[in-house]
C-alpha positions as CSV (number, residue, x, y, z in Angstrom):
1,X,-14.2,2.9,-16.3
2,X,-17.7,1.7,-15.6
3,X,-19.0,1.1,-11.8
4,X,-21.9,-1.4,-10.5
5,X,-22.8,-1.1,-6.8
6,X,-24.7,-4.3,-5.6
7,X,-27.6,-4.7,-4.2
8,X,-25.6,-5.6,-0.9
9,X,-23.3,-2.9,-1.0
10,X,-20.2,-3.9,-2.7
11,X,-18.5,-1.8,-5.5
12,X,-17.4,-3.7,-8.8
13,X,-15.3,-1.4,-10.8
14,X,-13.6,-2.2,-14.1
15,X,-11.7,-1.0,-16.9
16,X,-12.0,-2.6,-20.5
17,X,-8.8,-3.1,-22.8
18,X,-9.1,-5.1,-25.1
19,X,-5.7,-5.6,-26.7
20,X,-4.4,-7.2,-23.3
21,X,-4.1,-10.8,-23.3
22,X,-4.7,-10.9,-19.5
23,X,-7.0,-9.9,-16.5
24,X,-6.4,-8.6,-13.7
25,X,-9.3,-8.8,-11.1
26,X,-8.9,-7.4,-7.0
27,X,-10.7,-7.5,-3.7
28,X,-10.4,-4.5,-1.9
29,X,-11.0,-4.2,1.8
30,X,-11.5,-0.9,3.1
31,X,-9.4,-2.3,5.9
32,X,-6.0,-2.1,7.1
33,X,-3.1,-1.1,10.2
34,X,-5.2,1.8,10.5
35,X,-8.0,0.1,11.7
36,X,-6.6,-2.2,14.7
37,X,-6.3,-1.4,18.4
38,X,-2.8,-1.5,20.0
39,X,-2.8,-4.5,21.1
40,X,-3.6,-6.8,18.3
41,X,-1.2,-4.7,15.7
42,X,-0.6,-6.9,12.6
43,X,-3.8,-8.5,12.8
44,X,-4.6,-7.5,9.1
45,X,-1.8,-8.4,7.6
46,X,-1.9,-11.8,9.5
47,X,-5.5,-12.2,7.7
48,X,-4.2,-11.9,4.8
49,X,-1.7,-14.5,5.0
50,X,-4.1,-17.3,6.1
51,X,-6.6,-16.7,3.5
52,X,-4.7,-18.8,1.2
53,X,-4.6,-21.5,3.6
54,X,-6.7,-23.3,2.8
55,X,-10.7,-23.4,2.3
56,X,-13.7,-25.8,2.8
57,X,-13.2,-26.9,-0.9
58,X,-9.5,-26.2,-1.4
59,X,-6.1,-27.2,0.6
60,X,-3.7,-24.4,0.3
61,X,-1.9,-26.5,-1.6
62,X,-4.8,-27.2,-4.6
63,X,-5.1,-23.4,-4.7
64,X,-1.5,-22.8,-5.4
65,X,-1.9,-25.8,-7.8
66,X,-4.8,-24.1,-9.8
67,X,-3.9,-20.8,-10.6
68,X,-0.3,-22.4,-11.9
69,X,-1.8,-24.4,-13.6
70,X,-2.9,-21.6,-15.8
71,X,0.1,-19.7,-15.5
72,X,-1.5,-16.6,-13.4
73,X,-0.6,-14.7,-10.2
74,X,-2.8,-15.0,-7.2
75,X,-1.7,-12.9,-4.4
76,X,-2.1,-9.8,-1.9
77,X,-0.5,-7.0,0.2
78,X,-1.7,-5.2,3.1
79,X,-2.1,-1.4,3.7
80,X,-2.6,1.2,6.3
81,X,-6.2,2.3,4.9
82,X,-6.5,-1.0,2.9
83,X,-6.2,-5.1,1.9
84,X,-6.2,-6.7,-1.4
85,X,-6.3,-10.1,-2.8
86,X,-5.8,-10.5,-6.5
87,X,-5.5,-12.6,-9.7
88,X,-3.6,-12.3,-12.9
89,X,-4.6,-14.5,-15.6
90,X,-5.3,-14.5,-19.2
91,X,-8.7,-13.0,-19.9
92,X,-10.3,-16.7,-20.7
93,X,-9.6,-17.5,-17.1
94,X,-11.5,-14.9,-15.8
95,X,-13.9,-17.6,-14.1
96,X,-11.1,-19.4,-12.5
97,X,-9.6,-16.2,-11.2
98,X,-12.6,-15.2,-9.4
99,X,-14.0,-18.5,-8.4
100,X,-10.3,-18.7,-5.9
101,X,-10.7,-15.6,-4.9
102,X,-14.5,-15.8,-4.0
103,X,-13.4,-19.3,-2.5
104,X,-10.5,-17.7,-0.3
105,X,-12.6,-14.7,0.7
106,X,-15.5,-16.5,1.8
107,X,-15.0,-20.3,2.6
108,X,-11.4,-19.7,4.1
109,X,-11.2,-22.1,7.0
110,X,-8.5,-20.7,9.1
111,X,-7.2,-23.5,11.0
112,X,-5.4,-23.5,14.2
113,X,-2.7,-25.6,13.1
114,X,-2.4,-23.1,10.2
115,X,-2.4,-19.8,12.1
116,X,0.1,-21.3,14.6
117,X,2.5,-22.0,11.5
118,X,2.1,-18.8,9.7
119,X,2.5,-16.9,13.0
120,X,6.0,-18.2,12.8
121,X,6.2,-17.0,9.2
122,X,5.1,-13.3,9.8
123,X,7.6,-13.2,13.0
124,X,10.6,-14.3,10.8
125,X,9.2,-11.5,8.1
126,X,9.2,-8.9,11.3
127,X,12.5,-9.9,11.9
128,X,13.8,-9.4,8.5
129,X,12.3,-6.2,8.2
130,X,14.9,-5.1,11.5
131,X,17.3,-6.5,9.8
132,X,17.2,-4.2,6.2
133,X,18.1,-0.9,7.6
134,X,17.1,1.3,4.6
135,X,13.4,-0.3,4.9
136,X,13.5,-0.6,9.1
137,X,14.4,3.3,9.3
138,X,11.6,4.4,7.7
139,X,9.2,2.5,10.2
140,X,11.0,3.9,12.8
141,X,10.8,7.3,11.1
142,X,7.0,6.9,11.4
143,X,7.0,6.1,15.2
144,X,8.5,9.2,16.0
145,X,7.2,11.4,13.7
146,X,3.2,10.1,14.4
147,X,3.4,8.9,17.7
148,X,0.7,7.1,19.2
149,X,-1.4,7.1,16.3
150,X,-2.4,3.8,13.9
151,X,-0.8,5.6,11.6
152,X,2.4,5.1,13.0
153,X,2.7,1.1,13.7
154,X,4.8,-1.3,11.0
155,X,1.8,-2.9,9.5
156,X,3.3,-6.3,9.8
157,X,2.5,-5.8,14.0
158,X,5.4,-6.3,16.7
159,X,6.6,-10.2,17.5
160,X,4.2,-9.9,20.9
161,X,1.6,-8.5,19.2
162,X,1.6,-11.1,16.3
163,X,2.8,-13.6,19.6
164,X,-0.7,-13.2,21.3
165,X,-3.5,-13.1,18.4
166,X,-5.6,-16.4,18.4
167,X,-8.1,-17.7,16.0
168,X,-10.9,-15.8,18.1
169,X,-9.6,-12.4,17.4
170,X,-9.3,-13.2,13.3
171,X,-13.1,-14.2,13.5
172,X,-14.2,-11.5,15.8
173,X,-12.0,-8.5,13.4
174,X,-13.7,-10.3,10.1
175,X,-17.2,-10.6,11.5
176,X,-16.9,-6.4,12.1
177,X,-14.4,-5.2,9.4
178,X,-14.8,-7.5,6.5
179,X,-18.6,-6.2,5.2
180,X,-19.8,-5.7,2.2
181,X,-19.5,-1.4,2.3
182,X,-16.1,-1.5,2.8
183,X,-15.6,-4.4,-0.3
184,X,-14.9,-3.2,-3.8
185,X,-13.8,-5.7,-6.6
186,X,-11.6,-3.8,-9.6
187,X,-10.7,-5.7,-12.9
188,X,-8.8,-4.6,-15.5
189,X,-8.3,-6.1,-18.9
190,X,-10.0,-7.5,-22.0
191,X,-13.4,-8.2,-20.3
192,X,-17.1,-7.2,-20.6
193,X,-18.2,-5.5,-17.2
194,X,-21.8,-6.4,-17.6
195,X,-20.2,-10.4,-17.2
196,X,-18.3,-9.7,-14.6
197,X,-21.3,-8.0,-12.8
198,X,-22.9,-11.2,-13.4
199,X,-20.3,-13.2,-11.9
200,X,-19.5,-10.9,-8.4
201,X,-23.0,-10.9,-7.7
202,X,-23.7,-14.7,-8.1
203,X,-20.7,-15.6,-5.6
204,X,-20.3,-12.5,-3.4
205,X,-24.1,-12.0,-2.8
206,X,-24.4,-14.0,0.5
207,X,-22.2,-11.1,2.3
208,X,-24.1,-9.0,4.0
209,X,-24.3,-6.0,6.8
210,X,-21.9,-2.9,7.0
211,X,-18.7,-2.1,9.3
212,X,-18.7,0.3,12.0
213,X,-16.8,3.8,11.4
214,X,-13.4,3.6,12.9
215,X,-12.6,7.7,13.4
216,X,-9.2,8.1,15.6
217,X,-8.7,11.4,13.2
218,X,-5.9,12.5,11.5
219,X,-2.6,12.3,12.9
220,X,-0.5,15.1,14.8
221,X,3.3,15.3,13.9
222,X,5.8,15.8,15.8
223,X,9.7,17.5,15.5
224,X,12.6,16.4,17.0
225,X,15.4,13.7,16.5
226,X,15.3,10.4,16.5
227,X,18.4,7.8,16.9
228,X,19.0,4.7,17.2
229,X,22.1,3.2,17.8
230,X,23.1,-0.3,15.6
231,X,26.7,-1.2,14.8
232,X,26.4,-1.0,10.7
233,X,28.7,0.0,8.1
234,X,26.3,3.1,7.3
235,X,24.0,5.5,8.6
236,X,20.5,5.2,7.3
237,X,18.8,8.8,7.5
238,X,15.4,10.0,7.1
239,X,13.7,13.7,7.6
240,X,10.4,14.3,6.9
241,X,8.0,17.0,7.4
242,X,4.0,17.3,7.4
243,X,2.8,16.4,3.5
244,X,-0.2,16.4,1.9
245,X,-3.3,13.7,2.1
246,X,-4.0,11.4,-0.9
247,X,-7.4,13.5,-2.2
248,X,-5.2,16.6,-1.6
249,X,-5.9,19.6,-4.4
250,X,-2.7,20.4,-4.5
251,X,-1.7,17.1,-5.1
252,X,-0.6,17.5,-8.3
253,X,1.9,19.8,-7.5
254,X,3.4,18.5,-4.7
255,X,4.1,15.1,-7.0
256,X,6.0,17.7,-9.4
257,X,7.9,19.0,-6.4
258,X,9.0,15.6,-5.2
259,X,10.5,14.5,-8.3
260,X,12.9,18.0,-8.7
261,X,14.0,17.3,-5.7
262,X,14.8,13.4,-5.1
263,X,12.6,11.8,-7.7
264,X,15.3,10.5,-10.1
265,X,18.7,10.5,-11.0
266,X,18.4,14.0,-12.9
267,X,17.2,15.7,-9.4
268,X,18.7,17.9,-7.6
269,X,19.2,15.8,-4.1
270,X,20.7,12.7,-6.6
271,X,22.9,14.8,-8.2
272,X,23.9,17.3,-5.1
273,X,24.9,14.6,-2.7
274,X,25.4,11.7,-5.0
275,X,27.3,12.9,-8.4
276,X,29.0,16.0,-7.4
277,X,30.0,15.4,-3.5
278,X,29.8,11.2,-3.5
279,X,28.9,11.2,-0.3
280,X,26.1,8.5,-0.7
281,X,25.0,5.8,-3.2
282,X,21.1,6.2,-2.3
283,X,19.4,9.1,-2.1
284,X,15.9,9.8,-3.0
285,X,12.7,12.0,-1.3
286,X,9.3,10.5,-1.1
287,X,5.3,11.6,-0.8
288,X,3.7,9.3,2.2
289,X,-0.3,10.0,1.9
290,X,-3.3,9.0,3.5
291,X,-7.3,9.9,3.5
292,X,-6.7,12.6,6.1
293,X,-2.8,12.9,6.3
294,X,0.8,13.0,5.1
295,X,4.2,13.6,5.0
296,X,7.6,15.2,2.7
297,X,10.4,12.7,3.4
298,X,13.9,12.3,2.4
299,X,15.9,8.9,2.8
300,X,19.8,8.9,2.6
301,X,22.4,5.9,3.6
302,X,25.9,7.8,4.2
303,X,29.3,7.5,6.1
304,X,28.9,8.6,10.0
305,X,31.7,11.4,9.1
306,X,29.3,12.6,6.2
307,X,26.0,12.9,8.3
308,X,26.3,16.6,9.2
309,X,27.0,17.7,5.8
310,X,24.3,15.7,3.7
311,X,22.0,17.2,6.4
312,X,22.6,20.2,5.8
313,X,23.0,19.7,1.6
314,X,19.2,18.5,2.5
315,X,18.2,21.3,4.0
316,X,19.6,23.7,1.6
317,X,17.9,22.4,-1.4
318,X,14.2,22.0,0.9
319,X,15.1,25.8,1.9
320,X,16.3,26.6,-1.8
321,X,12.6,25.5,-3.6
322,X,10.4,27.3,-1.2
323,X,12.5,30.3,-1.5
324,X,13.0,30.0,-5.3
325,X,10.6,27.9,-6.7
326,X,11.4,25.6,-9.7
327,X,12.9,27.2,-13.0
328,X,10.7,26.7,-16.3
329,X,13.1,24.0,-17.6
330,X,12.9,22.1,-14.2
331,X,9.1,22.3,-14.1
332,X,8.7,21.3,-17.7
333,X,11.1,18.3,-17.2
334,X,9.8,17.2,-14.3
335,X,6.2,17.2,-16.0
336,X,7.5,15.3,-18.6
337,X,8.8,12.9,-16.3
338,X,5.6,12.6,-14.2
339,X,3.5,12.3,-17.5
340,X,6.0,9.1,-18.9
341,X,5.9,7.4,-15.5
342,X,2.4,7.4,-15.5
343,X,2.0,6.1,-19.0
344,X,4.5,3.3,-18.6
345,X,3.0,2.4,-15.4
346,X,-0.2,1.7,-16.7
347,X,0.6,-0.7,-19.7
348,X,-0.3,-3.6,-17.3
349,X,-3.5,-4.9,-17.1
350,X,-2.4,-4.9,-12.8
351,X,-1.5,-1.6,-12.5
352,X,-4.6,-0.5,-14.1
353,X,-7.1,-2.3,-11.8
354,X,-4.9,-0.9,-8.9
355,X,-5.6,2.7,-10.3
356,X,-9.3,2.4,-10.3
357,X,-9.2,1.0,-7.2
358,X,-7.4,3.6,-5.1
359,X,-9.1,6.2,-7.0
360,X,-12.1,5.1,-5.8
361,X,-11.3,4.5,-2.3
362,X,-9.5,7.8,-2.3
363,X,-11.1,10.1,-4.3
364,X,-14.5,8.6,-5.2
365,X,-17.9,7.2,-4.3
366,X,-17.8,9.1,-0.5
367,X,-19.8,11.7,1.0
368,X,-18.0,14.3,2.7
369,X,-18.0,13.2,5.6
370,X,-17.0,9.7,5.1
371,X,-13.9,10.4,2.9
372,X,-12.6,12.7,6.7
373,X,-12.5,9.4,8.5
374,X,-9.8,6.4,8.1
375,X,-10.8,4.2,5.6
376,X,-7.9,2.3,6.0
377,X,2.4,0.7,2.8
378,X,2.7,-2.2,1.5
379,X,3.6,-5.6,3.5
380,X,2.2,-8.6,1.5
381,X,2.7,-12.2,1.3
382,X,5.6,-11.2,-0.6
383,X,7.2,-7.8,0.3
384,X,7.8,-5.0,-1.8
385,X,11.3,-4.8,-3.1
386,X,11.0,-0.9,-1.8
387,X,9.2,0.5,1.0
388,X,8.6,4.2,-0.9
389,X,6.9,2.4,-3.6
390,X,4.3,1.1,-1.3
391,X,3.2,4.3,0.5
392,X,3.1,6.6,-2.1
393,X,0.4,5.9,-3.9
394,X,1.2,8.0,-7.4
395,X,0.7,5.8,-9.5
396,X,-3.3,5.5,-8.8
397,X,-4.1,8.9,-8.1
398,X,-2.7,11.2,-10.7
């Protein structure tokens, strides 16, 4: 991996491989949830949307048109601690690739007519959200468990929250979060970095200044129980306990720990519950982390007449491996696991630029005292097909 900082501040990362056929280059904003105040909650996210609406040299329509024109991916998703907007193309149209992105990023026009249309959009995405019970539990899990906190809020905002942002307050959060120290570009794929130094600097040097340190600190968690009453066929579950942070040392092991225990259909929550008692058809555990905070979770959908005893299968097995540990063959298993999941989820030139990128954000490039403040799950133009896969970030940091 070789790293350029600019002369105004940004970071341009990249990774060369030369036996992909295709690029993958990404904006990241140091920017995200974390950042907003509680009354304009899903402002991010809604920024993200209307950058593809259109610029002063592009309808949104011509930028669709370009990028399928050449058969690539242009898109984005928005985080807690951060935003990006990428490309996928084949490596000739590397220029291409960044000249929309440099075009959407800094020429985007954000027109009323545009926000008022997308607004509609983002509340029928809210909306769907409540309406998926195995993704809408878990924001409700982080409510309770980090009330009050940034941390906390669904990053897509609330309908009245979403209801009362004008074109104003997207220029007003740009003008102080969207600067040039909190902007790193990532590419990944067969390129030469020295040329795509070349190229950043000649379209991104006009950005200038640096963003204000946003330091709530971490968040505090707290016990209890949660319900919420919905007439459904099932009842969607999650517990969760304090976790690690995504620079963590013990990081490492904590990974391991999650997949013994609900990573996979070998573990021992899957097959428990699952295979020996059928008294669910999803179960799995998750790692939730952030610069300065985390959390253990489990997620299980189960019969109302089964909710005492998966809970306290759950707690069994939580009780079991800090009393007992892992055996050898577990641990080595679950290495083994951890090691191919990581090597498969790198073959893409995508993947690859996303692992520099959180890498850097999270564990790299930061004094001390920057890396304890927010720096800022996954909610992007299109949503992930899982909410765990968004937050847990394992796939960049080990």
């Amino acid at each position: 991996m070789q790293s350029t900082r600019l002369a105004n501040g940004i970071r341009v990362l990249s990774e060369r491989l030369p036996d992909l056929t295709s690029i993958t280059v990404g904006i990241w904003v140091e920017n995200g949830s974390r950042y907003e105040q509680p009354h304009q909650a899903g402002i991010s996210h809604f920024l993200e949307h209307l950058f593809f609406k259109g610029t002063e040299r592009r309808t949104a329509a011509q930028i669709a048109e370009e990028i399928d024109a050449v058969g690539g991916v242009l898109n984005a998703f928005t985080g807690k601690e951060y935003t990006c907007y990428y490309a996928k193309v084949l490596h000739e149209q590397l220029p291409l690739a960044l000249d929309l992105l440099a075009d959407i990023f800094t020429q985007s026009r954000f027109a009323s007519e545009e926000i008022d249309r997308e607004r509609s959009v983002i509340i029928q995405e809210i909306s769907q959200v409540e309406d998926t019970p195995d993704d809408y539990v878990h924001e409700l899990f982080n409510l309770a468990f980090w009330p009050g906190h940034p941390l906390s809020r669904p990053i897509a905002g609330t309908a009245q929250t979403v209801q009362g942002l004008t074109r104003e307050d997207f220029l007003r959060f740009l003008d102080a979060r969207y600067r040039p120290d909190r902007v790193l570009i990532a590419a990944a794929g067969n390129l030469v970095h020295q040329d795509l130094v070349a190229v950043v600097e000649g379209k991104f040097n006009a950005l200038s200044g640096t963003a204000p340190l946003v330091d709530g600190g971490p968040p505090e968690a707290h016990a209890g129980v949660s319900v919420h009453e919905k007439p459904l066929e099932q009842v969607h579950l999650c517990l969760g306990t304090p976790g690690i942070a995504q620079g963590d040392a013990e990081r490492y092991p904590a990974h391991l720990l999650n997949l013994a225990l609900g990573g996979g259909m070998s573990s021992r929550l899957f097959q428990e519950i699952r295979e020996r008692r059928g008294k669910a058809y999803t179960v799995y555990s998750f790692l939730s982390s952030y610069l300065d905070a985390g959390y253990f979770g489990v997620y299980v959908g189960t019969s109302a007449e089964w909710v005492r005893e998966v809970v306290e299968v759950i707690r069994a097995e939580l009780a079991r491996a800090g009393r007992d540990g892992l055996s050898v063959a577990e641990l080595a298993r679950v290495k083994q696991q951890m090691k191919g999941s990581m090597l498969l989820g790198l073959e893409t030139s995508d993947s690859r630029m996303s692992r520099i990128a959180k890498n850097e954000i999270y564990l790299g490039g930061m004094s001390p005292s920057r890396r304890s403040r927010p720096a800022s799950t996954r909610c992007g133009t299109t949503r992930s097909s899982r909410w765990r896969n968004a937050s847990s970030g394992r796939a960049g940091l080990p």
